[in-house]
C-alpha positions as CSV (number, residue, x, y, z in Angstrom):
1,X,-9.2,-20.5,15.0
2,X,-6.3,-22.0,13.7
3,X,-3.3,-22.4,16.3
4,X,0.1,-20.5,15.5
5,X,3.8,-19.5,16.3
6,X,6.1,-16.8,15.0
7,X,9.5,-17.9,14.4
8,X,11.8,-15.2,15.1
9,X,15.5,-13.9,15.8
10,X,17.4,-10.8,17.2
11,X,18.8,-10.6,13.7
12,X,19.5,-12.1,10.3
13,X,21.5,-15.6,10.1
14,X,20.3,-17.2,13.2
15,X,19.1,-20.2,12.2
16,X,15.1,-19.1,11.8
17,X,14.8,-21.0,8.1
18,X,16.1,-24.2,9.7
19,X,13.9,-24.1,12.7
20,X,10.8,-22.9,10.9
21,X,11.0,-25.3,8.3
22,X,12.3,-28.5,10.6
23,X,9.4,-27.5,13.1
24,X,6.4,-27.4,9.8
25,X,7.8,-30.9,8.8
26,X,8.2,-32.0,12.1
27,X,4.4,-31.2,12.7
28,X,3.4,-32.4,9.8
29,X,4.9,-35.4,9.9
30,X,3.1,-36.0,12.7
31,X,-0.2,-36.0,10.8
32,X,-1.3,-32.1,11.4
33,X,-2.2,-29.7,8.3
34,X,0.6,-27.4,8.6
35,X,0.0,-24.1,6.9
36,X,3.7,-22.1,6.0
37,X,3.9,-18.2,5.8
38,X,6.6,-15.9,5.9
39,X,7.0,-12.4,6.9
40,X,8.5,-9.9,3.9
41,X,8.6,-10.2,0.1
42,X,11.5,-13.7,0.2
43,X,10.3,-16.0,-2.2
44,X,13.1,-18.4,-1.6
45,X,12.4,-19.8,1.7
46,X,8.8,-20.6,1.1
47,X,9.7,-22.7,-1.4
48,X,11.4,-24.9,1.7
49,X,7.8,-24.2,3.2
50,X,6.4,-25.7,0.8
51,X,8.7,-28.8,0.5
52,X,7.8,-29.4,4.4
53,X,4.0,-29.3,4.4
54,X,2.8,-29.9,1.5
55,X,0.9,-26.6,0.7
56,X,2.0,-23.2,-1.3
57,X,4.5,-20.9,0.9
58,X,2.2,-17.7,1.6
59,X,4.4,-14.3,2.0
60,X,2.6,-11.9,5.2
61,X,4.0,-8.2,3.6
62,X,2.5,-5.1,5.7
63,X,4.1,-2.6,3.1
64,X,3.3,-4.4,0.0
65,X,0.0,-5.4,1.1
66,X,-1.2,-3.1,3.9
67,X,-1.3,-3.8,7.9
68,X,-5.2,-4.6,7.0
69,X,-4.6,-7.5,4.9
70,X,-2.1,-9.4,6.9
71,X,-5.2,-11.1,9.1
72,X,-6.7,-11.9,6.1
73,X,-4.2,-13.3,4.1
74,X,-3.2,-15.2,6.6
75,X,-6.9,-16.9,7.8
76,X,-6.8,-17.5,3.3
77,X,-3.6,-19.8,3.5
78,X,-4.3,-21.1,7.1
79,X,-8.0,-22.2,6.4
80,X,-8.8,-25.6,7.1
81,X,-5.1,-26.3,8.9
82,X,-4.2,-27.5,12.4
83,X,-1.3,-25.4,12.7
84,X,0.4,-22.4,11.0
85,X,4.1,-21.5,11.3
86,X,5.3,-18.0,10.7
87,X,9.3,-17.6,10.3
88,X,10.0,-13.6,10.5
89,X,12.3,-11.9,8.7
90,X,15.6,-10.3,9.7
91,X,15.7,-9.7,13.2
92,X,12.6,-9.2,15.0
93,X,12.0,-5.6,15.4
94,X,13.2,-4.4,12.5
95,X,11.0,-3.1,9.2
96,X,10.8,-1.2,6.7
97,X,13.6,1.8,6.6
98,X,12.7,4.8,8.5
99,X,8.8,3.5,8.7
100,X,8.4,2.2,12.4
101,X,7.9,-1.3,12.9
102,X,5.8,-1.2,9.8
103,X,6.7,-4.5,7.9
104,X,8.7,-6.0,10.9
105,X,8.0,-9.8,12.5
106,X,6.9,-8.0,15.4
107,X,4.1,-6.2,13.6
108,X,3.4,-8.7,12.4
109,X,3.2,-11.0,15.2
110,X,1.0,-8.6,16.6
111,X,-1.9,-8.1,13.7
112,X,-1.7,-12.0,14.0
113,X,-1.6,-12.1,18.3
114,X,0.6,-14.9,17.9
115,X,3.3,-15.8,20.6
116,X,6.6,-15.6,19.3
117,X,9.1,-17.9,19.7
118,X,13.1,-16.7,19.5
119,X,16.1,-18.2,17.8
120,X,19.1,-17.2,19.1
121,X,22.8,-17.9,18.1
122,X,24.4,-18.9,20.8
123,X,27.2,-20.0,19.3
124,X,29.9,-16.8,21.0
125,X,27.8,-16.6,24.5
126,X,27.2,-18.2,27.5
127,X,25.2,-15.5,30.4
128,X,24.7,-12.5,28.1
129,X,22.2,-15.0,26.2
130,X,20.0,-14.0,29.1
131,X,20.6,-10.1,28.9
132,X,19.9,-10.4,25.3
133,X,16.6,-11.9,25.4
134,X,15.2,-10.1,28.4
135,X,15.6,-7.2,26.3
136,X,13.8,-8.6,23.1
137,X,11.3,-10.0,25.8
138,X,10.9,-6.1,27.5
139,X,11.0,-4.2,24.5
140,X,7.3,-3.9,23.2
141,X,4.9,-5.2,25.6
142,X,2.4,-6.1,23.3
143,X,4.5,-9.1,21.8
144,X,4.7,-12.0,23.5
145,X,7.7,-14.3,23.3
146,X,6.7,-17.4,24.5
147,X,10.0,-19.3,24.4
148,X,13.7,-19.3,22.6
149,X,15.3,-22.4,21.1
150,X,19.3,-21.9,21.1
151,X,20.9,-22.6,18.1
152,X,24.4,-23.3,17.3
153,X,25.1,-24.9,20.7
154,X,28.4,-26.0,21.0
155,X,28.4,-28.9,23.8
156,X,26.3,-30.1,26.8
157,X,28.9,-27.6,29.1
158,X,27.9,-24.7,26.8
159,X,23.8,-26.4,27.2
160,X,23.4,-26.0,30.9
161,X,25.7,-22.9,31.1
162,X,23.1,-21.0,28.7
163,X,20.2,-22.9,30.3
164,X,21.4,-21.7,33.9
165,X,21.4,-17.8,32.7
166,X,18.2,-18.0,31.1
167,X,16.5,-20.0,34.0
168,X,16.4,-16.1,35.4
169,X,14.8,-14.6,32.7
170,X,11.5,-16.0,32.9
171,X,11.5,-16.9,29.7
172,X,11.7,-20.8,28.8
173,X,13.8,-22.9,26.8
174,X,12.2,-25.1,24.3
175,X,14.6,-26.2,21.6
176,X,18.6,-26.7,22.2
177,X,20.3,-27.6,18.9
178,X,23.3,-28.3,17.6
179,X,25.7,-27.5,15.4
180,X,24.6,-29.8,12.4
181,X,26.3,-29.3,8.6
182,X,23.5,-31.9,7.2
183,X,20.7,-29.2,8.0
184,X,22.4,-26.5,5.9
185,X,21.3,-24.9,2.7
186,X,23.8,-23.2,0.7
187,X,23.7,-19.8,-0.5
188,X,24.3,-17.7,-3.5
189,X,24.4,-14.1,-4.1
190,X,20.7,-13.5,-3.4
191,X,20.4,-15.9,-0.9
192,X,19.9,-19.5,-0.4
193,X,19.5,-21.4,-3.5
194,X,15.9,-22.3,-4.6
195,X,14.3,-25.8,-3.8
196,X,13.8,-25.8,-7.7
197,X,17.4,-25.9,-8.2
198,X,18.0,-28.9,-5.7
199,X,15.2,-30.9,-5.8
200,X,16.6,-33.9,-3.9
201,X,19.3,-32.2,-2.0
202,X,16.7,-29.5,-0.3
203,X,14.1,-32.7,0.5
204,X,17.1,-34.5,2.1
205,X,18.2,-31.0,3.6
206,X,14.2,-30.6,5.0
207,X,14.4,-33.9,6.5
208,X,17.5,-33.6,8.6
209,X,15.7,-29.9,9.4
210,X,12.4,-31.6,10.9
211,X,14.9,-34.6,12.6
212,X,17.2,-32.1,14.2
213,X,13.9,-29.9,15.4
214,X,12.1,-33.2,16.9
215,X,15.4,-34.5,18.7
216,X,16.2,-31.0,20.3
217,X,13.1,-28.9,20.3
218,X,9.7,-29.7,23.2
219,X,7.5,-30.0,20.3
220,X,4.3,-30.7,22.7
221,X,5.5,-27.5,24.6
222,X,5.5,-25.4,21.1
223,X,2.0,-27.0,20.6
224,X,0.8,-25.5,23.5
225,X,2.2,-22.2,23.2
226,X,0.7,-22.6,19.7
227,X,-2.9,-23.4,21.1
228,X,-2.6,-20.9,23.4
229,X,-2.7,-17.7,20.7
230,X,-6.1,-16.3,20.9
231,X,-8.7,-16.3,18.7
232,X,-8.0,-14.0,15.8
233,X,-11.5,-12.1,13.8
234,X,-10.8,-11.9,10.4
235,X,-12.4,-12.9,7.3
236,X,-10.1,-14.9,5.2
237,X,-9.1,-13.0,2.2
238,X,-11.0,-14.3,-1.0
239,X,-9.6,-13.4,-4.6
240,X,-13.0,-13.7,-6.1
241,X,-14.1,-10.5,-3.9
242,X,-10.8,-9.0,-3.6
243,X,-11.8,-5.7,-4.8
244,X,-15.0,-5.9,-2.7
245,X,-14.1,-3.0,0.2
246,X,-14.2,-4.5,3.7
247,X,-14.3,-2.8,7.2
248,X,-10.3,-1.6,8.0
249,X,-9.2,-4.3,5.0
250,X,-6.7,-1.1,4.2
251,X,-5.2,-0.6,7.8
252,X,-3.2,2.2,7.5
253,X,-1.8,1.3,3.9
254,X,-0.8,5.2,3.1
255,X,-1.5,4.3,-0.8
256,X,-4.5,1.7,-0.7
257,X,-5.8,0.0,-3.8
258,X,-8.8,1.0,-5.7
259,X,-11.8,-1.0,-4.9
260,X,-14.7,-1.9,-6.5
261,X,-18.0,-3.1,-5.3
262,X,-16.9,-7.0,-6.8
263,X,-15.3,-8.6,-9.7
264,X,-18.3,-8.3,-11.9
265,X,-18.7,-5.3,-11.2
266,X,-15.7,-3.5,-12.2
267,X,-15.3,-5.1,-15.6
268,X,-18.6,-6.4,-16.1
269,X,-18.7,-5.6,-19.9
270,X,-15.5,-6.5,-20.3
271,X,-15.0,-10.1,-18.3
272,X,-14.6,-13.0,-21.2
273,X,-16.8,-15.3,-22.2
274,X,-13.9,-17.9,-22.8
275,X,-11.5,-17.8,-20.6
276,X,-8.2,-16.6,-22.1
277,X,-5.1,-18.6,-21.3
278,X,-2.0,-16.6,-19.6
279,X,1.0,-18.5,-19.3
280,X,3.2,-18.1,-16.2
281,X,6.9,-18.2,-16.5
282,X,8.3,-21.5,-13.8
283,X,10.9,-24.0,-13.3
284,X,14.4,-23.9,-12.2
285,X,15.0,-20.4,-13.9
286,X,12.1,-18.2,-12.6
287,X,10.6,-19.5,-9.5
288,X,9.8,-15.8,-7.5
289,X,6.0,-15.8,-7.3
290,X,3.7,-15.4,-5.2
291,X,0.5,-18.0,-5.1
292,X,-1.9,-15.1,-4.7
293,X,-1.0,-14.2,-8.2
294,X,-2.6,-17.1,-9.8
295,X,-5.3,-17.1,-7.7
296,X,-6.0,-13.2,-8.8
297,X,-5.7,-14.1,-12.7
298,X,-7.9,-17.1,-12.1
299,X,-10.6,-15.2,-10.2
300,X,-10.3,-12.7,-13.0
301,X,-11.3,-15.0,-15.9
302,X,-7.8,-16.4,-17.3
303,X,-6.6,-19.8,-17.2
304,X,-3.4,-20.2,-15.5
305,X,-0.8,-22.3,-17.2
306,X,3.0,-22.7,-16.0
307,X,5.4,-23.6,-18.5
308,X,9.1,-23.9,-18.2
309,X,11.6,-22.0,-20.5
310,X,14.0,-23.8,-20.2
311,X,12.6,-27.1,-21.5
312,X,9.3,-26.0,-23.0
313,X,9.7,-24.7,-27.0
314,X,6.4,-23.0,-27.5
315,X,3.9,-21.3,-25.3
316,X,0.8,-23.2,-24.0
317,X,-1.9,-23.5,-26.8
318,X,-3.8,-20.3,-26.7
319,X,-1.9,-17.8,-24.9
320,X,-3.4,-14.5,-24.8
321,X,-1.1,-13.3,-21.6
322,X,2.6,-14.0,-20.4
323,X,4.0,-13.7,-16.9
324,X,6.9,-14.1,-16.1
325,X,8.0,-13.5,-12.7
326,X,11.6,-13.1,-10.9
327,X,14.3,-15.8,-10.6
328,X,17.9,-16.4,-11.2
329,X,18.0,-16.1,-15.0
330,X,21.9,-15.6,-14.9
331,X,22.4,-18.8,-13.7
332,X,21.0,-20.4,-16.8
333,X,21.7,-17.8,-19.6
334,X,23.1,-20.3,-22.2
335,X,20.3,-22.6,-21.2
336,X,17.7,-19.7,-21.9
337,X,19.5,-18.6,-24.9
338,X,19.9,-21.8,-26.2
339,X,15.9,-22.4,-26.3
340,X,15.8,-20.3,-29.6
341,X,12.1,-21.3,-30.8
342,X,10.5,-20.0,-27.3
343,X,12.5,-16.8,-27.3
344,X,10.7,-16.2,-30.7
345,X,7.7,-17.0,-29.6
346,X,7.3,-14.7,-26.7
347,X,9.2,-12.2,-29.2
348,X,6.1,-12.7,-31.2
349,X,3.5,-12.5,-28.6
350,X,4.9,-9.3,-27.6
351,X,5.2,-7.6,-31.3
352,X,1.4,-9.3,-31.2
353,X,0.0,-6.3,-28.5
354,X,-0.6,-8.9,-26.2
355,X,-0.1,-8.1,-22.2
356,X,2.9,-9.0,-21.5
357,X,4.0,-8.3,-17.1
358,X,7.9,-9.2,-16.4
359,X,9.4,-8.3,-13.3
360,X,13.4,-8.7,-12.4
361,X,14.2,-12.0,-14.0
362,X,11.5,-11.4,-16.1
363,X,13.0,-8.0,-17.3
364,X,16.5,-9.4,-18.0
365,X,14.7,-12.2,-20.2
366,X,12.8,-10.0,-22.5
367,X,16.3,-8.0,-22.7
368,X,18.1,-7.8,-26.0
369,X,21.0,-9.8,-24.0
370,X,22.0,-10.9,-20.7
371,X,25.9,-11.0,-19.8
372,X,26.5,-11.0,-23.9
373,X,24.2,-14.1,-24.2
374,X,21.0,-13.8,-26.4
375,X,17.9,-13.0,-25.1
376,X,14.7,-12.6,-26.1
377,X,15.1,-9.0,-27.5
378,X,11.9,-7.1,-27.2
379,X,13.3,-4.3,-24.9
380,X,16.1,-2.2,-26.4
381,X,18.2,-3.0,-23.4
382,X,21.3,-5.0,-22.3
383,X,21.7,-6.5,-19.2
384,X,24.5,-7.8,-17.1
385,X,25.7,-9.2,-13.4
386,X,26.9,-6.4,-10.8
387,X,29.0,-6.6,-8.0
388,X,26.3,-3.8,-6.4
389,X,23.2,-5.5,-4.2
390,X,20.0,-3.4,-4.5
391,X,17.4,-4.1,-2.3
392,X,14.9,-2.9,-0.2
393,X,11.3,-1.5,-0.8
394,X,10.2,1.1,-3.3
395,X,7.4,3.3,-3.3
396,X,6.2,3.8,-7.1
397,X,4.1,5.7,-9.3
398,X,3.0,4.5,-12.6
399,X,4.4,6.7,-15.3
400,X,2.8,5.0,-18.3
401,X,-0.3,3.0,-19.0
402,X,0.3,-0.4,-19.7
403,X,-1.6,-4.0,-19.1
404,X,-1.0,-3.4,-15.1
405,X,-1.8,-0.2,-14.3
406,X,-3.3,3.1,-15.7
407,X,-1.0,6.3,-15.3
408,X,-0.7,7.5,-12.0
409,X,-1.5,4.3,-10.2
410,X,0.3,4.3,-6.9
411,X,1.6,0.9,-6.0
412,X,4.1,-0.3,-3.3
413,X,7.2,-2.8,-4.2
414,X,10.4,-4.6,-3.7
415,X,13.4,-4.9,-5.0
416,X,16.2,-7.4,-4.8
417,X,18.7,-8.2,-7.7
418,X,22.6,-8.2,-8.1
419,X,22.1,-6.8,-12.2
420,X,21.7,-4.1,-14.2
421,X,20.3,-3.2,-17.3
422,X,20.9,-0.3,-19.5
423,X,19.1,1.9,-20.4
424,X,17.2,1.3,-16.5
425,X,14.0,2.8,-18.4
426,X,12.5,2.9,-21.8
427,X,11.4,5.8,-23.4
428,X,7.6,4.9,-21.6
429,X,9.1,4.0,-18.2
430,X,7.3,1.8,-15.8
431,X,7.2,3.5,-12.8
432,X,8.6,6.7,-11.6
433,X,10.2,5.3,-8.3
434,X,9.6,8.0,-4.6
435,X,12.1,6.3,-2.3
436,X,14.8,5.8,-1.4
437,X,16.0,7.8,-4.5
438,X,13.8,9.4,-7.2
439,X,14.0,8.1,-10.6
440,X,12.7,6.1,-13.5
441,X,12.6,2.5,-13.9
442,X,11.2,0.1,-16.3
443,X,9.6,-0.3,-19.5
444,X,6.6,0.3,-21.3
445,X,5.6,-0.5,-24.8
446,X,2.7,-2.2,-26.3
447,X,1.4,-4.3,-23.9
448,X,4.7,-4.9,-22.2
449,X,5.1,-4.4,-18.6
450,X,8.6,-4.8,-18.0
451,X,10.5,-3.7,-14.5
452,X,12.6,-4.8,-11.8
453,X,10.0,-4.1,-8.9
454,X,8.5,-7.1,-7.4
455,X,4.7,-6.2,-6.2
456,X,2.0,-8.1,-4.6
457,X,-1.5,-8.2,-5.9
458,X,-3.2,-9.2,-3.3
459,X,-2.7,-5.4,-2.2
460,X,-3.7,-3.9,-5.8
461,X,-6.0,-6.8,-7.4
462,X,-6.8,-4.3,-10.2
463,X,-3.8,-5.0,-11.7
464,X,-4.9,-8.9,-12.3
465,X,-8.4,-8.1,-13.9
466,X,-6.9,-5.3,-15.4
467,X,-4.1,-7.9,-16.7
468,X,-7.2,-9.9,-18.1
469,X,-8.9,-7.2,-19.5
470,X,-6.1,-6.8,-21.8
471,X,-6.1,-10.1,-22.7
472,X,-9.2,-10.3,-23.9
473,X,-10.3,-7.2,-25.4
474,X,-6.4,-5.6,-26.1
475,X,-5.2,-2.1,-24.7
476,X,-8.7,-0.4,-24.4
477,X,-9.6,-2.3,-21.5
C-alpha cells in the first residue's frame, strides 16, 4: 500500500501546480520516495513532477485510458515509493464534456480512495471561504477531503479571519500560504512553459515551491491524512502483459482496446529477433510524452533512443522507427529549420516506408512549412500559429491503415494546440474524428502516421507492437 493525497481546487488557477509540486519536493527532500501523477492528458506539469522527485511524471486519464486502468497505472508508477502525490486537474468535479464525472479529480480520487486535499484562492474572500468548501466537502459523499491549504493569503488579519470561518466547517486547515512571486512559473499560450525550456529557472522555481510548502503547510498532518487512505487492490499495470485481459482492467471504457492473451502471443511470428531501434523525438522542442510510451515500444521489441532535433544532425544509428511526439515547435522554427541535414534524414526515412507516428508538434514538423519557415516536407501541408485554442477530448475512428492502427480501430484522444494546418487531412486521413464535431483529421501515407490527436497507449497497447511490427517486417505486419 503505498500512502497518497489528491491535490485539488474548486477551479483552474488556484495554485494546485505550486502546492503539488512544493509538497513532492518537500517530501522528498525529506528522504521519502515520492511518486508524481497527474490527473488528465497535461504533459507540462509533470515535467515539474519530475524535477521534484526524481522519477517520470505519470498522467491518471479515465477517458484516454479507461476508469479500469487508473488503479493500475497508478500502483505501476507508485511501486516501491513511500508516498504518491496526485495534483487534479481543473477544478475538482469537473470532466470530461457532457460525460459525468468521467475524467474529473474526483473520479479519480475515488478509483484511487485517496483523501483529497483542497486549494483554495483566497485571495477576494474572507467567511464565504467556509460556504465554498462546505459545499465541495457535501457534494459527493464518496470523496473525502481531508483538508484545504489557502493560497494567495494576503496578511496574518486575512489568516485568522479565513481560519475563524472555516473553524465551523469541519474541515481543517493545513497549509496557509502566501502570496510569493519567487514560486511562480510563467506561462505561454498553451500553458506554463516546459521545465526543458528553463532548466535552471524551474529547479530554482521548485525549490522556493517545496520552501514555501514546508514553511506554511502541517507537512506531518498531510502525512497522516496520507497514511490514512486505505488499502487499494490492484495489480500494477505491466507493459510486458499489457494486452493480457485482466478482471474489470476495462472499467467502463465505452471503446476498450483489443486484447490478446500476451505479447507473444499476438505477434508471435512477427516479434524481431534483433531489436529494431525507434528514435523518439526530445529536447526543448518536443517534450509531450508520456513515459508509458517507451515502456510499450520497449516491451514490444524496439530499442528506445531519444534524440534531440534541434542539436542532433542524423538519426540514431539504426533507426527503423521515428516518434515524434507534441511540443512547442513554433517556438523554435528557425532553430528546426535551420538543422537542414536531420530534416533530410527523417524526409528520407519517411520516403523509405518506414513507420513513422507524429502527433501535434510532431505533425507541424513533418509539414512542408511552419509559419513560412522550412520544414521537413513530407506531408503536402502548411502550417501556421492561430489566434483560435482547440482543446478538449476527441473520440476517433481510424479511417486508414497505417503503422498505429488498422482501419476502423476506435481509439480515444486529446487535443490541445493554438495552430493550424492546411489541408487538416490528407487524401488517407488519420482518423475520422465523433465529437465534439464530425470530421477528418490527419494524415496517412506510407508508413506515416501524422495527426494532431494526442493518445495514450497504455489504453490501446496494440498500437506499440503494432508500431514494431512495422518496423521490422514493413506495412504487412
Amino acid at each position: 500500500m503505498v500512502a497518497r493525497l489528491v491535490i485539488a481546487a474548486p477551479s483552474s488557477g488556484a495554485g494546485k501546480t505550486t502546492v503539488a509540486t512544493g509538497l513532492m519536493a518537500a517530501f522528498a527532500g525529506r528522504g521519502l520516495a515520492v511518486s508524481p501523477h497527474k490527473v488528465g492528458p497535461d504533459y507540462i506539469d509533470p515535467g515539474y513532477h519530475a524535477l521534484a522527485t526524481g522519477r517520470p511524471g505519470r498522467n491518471l486519464d479515465a477517458y484516454m485510458c479507461g476508469t479500469g486502468m487508473i488503479a493500475p497505472l497508478f500502483a505501476h508508477g507508485s511501486r516501491g515509493c513511500d508516498l504518491a502525490v496526485v495534483e487534479g486537474v481543473m477544478g475538482l468535479y469537473d470532466g470530461a464534456a457532457d460525460q459525468g464525472e468521467l475524467a474529473s479529480t474526483a473520479q479519480v480520487a475515488k478509483l484511487l480512495k485517496a483523501p483529497v486535499v483542497l486549494v483554495v484562492d483566497a485571495s477576494s474572500q474572507s467567511r464565504s471561504v467556509a460556504a465554498l468548501v462546505h459545499g465541495f466537502a457535501s457534494w459527493d459523499p464518496e470523496v473525502r477531503i481531508g483538508g484545504v491549504i489557502l493560497n494567495k493569503v494576503a496578511t496574518d488579519r486575512h489568516e485568522h479571519l479565513l481560519r475563524e470561518a472555516l473553524g465551523e466547517s469541519g474541515v481543517p486547515v493545513l497549509g496557509v500560504l502566501r502570496r510569493a512571486p519567487a514560486v511562480a512559473t510563467p506561462s505561454r499560450h498553451l500553458g506554463l512553459v516546459p521545465v526543458a525550456e528553463r532548466q535552471a529557472a524551474a529547479v530554482e522555481a521548485v525549490a522556493a515551491q517545496a520552501e514555501q510548502v514546508r514553511a506554511g503547510c502541517d507537512l506531518e498532518a498531510l502525512l497522516a491524512l496520507a497514511r490514512s487512505a486505505p488499502e487499494l487492490h490492484a495489480e500494477a499495470w505491466d507493459p510486458a502483459v499489457a494486452g493480457r485481459p485482466t478482471a474489470g482492467e476495462t472499467g467502463d471504457h465505452p471503446c476498450p482496446p483489443r486484447r490478446t492473451s500476451s505479447w507473444g502471443d499476438l505477434h508471435a511470428e512477427r516479434m524481431p529477433t534483433t531489436r529494431p531501434v525507434v528514435a523518439v523525438a526530445g529536447g526543448a522542442a518536443f517534450t509531450f510524452s508520456y513515459a508509458e510510451h517507451a515502456e510499450l515500444l520497449a516491451a514490444a521489441g524496439a530499442d528506445v533512443v531519444t534524440f534531440d532535433p534541434l542539436r542532433d544532425e542524423e538519426l540514431p544509428p539504426g533507426t527503423s522507427g521515428l516518434v515524434i511526439g507534441g511540443g512547442f515547435p513554433e517556438m523554435y522554427g528557425s532553430e528546426l529549420s535551420a538543422n537542414e541535414p536531420l530534416r533530410k534524414a527523417v524526409a528520407e526515412l519517411a520516403r523509405s516506408g518506414a513507420p513513422v507516428a507524429a502527433e501535434c508538434a510532431g505533425l507541424l514538423y513533418l509539414a512542408r512549412s511552419l509559419d513560412g519557415t522550412p520544414m521537413c516536407g513530407v506531408l503536402d501541408a502548411d502550417a501556421r500559429m492561430s489566434s483560435r485554442l482547440t482543446l478538449g477530448y476527441r473520440d476517433a475512428v481510424a479511417v486508414s491503415d497505417s503503422s498505429l492502427a488498422a482501419a476502423g480501430t476506435r481509439m480515444r484522444g486529446h487535443e490541445f494546440h493554438r495552430t493550424v494546418i492546411e489541408p487538416g487531412a490528407g487524401a488517407a486521413a488519420a482518423w475520422g474524428l465523433r465529437q465534439p464535431e464530425r470530421r477528418m483529421e490527419g494524415f496517412v501515407q506510407q508508413g506515416v502516421h501524422a495527426s494532431y490527436v494526442h493518445t495514450h497507449w497504455a489504453g490501446a497497447p496494440e498500437a506499440a507492437v503494432r508500431f514494431v511490427g512495422h518496423c521490422v517486417n514493413g506495412p504487412a505486419a
